[in-house]
N, C-alpha and C positions, 0 to 999 in steps of 0.2 A: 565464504560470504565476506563479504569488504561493504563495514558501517558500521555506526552510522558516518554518514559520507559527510563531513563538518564543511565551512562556506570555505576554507581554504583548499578545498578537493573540489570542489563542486564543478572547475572548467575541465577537470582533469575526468570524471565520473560520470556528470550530466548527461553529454551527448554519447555514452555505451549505454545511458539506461533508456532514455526517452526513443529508440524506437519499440523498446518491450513496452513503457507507458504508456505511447501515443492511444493504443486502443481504448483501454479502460479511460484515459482520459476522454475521450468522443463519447463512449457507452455515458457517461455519467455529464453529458449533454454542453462539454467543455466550460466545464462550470470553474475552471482549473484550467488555466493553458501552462505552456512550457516556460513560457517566465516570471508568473504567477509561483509554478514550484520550486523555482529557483530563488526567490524571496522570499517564501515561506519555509524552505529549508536553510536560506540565510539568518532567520530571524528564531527558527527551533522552533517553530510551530510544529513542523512535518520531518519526519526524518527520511534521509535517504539511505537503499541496503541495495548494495550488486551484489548478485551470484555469481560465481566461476564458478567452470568446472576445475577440481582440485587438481589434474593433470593438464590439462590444454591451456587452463586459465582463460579461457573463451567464456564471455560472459553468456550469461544461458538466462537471466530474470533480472529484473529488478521491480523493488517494493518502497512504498514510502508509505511510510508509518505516522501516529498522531496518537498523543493521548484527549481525549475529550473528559474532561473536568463536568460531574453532573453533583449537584447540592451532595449527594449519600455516598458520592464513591465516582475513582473513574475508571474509564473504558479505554484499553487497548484496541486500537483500531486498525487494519492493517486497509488503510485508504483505497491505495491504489497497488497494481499489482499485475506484472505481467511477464509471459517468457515461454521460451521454447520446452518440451515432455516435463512438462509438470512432475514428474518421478525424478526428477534431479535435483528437482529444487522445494517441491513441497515440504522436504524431512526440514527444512530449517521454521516451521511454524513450531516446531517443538522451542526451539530457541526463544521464539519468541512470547511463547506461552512462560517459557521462565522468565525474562526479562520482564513482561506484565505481571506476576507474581512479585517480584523481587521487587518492584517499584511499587506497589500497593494496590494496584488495580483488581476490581473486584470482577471484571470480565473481559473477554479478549472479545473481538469483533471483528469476521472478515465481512463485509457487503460483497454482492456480485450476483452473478448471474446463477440461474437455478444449479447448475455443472457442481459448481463448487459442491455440494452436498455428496456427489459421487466420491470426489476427491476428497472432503473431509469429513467422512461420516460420521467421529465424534461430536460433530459438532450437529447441534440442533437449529432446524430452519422453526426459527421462531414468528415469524414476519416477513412478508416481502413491502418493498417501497414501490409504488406507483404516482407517477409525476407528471403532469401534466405540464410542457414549459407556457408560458406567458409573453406576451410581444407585448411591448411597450405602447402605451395608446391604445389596445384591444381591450371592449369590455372583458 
């Protein structure tokens, strides 16, 4: 894993991560585009994480990360998130389950599609999000 990806990496990292992004960012209604993440991980709102593989060093995922600040406590968010057999790159949610520990977060939180539940079955489906978008001028 190579992150967080700081603004002086970002020309170098960005474009190996953003075709694993690209989807999750559509899924989640491009509420986010690719240079929207790039100023928000210039600014340390969101972080950026590449995976390699440890032999090939072919990049296999990439994630961008956020902490969200709530009144009682925050939340480890792992925003956005994408990549090729998931079994190469999943093991690094432990990682970041310690770094949300270690910085005081009282929960970690991936959002996504129902799948994830297969893949993280520690993890409880507490809620799904259902969104309705809105067009400008539309009651």
């Amino acid at each position: 894993m190579v992150g967080p990806i700081w603004k002086d990496r970002l020309d170098e990292f960005l474009p190996l991560a953003i075709p694993f992004l690209a989807p999750a960012l559509a899924a989640d209604g491009n509420k986010v585009g690719v240079e929207d993440l790039r100023g928000l991980c210039e600014s340390g709102g969101m972080q950026l994480w590449v995976c390699r593989d440890a032999v090939s060093k072919e990049v296999v995922a990439a994630l961008v990360t956020e902490v969200l600040e709530y009144p009682r406590g925050m939340v480890f968010s792992l925003a956005f998130c994408g990549g090729e057999q998931v079994e190469r790159w999943a093991p690094w949610i432990a990682f970041f389950e310690d770094l949300a520990k270690t910085g005081g977060c009282m929960a970690m939180r991936i959002p996504g599609r129902k799948g994830w539940g297969r893949v993280f079955p520690e993890y409880e489906e507490r809620f799904r999000v259902f969104e309705k978008p809105l067009k400008r001028g539309e009651p």
